[in-house]
Legacy VTK file of the C-alpha trace (Angstrom):
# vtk DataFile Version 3.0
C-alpha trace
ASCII
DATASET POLYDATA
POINTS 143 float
101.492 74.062 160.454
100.977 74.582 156.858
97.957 76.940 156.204
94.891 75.400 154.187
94.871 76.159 150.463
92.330 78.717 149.498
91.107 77.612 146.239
90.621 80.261 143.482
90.597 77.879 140.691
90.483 74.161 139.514
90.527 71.880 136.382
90.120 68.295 137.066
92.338 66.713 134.100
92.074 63.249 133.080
94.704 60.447 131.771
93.067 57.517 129.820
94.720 54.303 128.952
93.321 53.376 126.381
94.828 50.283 125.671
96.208 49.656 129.161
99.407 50.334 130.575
102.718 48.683 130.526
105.352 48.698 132.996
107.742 51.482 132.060
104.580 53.181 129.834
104.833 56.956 129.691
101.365 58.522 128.968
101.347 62.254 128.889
98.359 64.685 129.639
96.563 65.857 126.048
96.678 69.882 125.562
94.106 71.697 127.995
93.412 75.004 126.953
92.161 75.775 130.491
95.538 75.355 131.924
97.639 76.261 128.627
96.477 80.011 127.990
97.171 81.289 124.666
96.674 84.958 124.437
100.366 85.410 124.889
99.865 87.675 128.272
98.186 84.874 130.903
100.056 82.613 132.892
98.600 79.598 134.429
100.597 78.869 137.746
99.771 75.504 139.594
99.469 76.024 143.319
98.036 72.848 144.616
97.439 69.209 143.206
95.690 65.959 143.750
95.204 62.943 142.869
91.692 61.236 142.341
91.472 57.030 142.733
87.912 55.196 142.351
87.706 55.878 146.115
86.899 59.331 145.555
85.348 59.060 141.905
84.247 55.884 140.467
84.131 57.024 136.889
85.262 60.195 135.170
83.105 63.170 133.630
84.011 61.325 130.379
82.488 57.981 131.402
86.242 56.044 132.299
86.526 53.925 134.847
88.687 55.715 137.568
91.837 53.472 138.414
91.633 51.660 141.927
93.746 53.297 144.583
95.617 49.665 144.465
96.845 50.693 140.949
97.657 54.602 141.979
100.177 53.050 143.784
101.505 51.522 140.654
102.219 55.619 138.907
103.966 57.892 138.902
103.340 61.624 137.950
106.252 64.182 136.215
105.296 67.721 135.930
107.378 70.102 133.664
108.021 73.380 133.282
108.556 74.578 129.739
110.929 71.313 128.951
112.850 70.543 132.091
111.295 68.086 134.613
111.079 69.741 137.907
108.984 67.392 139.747
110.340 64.022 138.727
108.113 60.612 139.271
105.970 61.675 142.731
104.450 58.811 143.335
100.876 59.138 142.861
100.132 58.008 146.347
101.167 61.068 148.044
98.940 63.452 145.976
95.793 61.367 147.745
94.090 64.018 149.804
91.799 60.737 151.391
95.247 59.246 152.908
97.194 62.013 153.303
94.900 63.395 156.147
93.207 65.738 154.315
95.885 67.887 152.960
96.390 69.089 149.406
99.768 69.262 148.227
100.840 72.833 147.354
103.212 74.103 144.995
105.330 77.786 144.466
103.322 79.439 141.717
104.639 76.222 139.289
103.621 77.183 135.909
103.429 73.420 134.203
103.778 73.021 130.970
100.856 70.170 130.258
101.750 68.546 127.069
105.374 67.636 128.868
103.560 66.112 131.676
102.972 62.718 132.370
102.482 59.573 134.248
104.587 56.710 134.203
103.690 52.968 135.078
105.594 51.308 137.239
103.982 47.878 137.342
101.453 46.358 135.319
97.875 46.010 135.998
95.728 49.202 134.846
92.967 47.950 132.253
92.707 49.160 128.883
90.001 51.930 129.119
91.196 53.195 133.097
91.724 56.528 134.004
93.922 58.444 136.299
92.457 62.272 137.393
94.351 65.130 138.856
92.535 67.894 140.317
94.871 71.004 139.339
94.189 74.292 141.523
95.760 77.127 140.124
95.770 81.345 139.900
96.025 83.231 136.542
98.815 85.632 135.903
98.639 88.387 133.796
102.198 89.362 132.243
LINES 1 144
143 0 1 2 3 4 5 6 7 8 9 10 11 12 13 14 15 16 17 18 19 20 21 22 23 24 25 26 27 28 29 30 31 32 33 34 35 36 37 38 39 40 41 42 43 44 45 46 47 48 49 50 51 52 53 54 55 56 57 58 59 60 61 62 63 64 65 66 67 68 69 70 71 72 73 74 75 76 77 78 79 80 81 82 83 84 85 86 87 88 89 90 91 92 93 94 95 96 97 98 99 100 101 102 103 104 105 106 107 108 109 110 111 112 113 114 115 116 117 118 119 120 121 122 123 124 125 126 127 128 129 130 131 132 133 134 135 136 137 138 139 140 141 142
């Protein structure tokens, strides 16, 4: 049995496609300072992740629609770590805390490197305007 997360901090970070999505699309996550410290002696390390459909939020703190968990089945989600892809295309589906009983999917101290980040379309179908959400909990490091 996999102990619950205890959550120390999160950042819920938004994708918007803002024109839609093609199959194949890449869009990657915009800087957030939050999770890309600067001050040359913090570092952000990702210890749990989830995904957020319409289910769970029907629009974003920015006013977006929140894609339907129909089309989170449709993306994928790369994380990186300074420029080598470490968690390659996890389907989004799996990061769903409402249909993966509850659980939150926890990672080794993963410090992601946003900007490389990104979620890829695999079919079709998200409307110009959607967004996808991922709720990043994390710890700060000090070097």
């Amino acid at each position: 049995n996999t102990p619950e997360l205890i959550i120390t901090n999160s950042y819920l970070a938004e994708i918007n496609f803002a024109t839609g999505a093609a199959a194949g699309q890449r869009v990657y996550f915009k800087d957030i300072p939050t999770l890309t410290p600067r001050d040359g002696v913090t570092t952000i390390q990702t210890v749990g992740l989830e995904v957020i459909s319409s289910t769970e939020l029907a629009v974003s703190p920015n006013g977006n629609t929140v894609v339907s968990a129909a089309n989170l089945a449709t993306i994928t989600l790369t994380l990186t770590v300074v420029s080598k892809e470490v968690c390659f295309q996890i389907p989004c589906n799996t990061l769903r805390t409402t249909i993966n009983g509850g659980i939150i999917r926890r990672f080794l101290n993963l410090p992601v490197n946003i900007v490389k980040s990104y979620v890829q379309v695999v079919t079709a179908g998200i409307g110009a305007g959607e967004s996808v959400l991922f709720n990043f909990y994390y710890r700060e490091v000090r070097k």
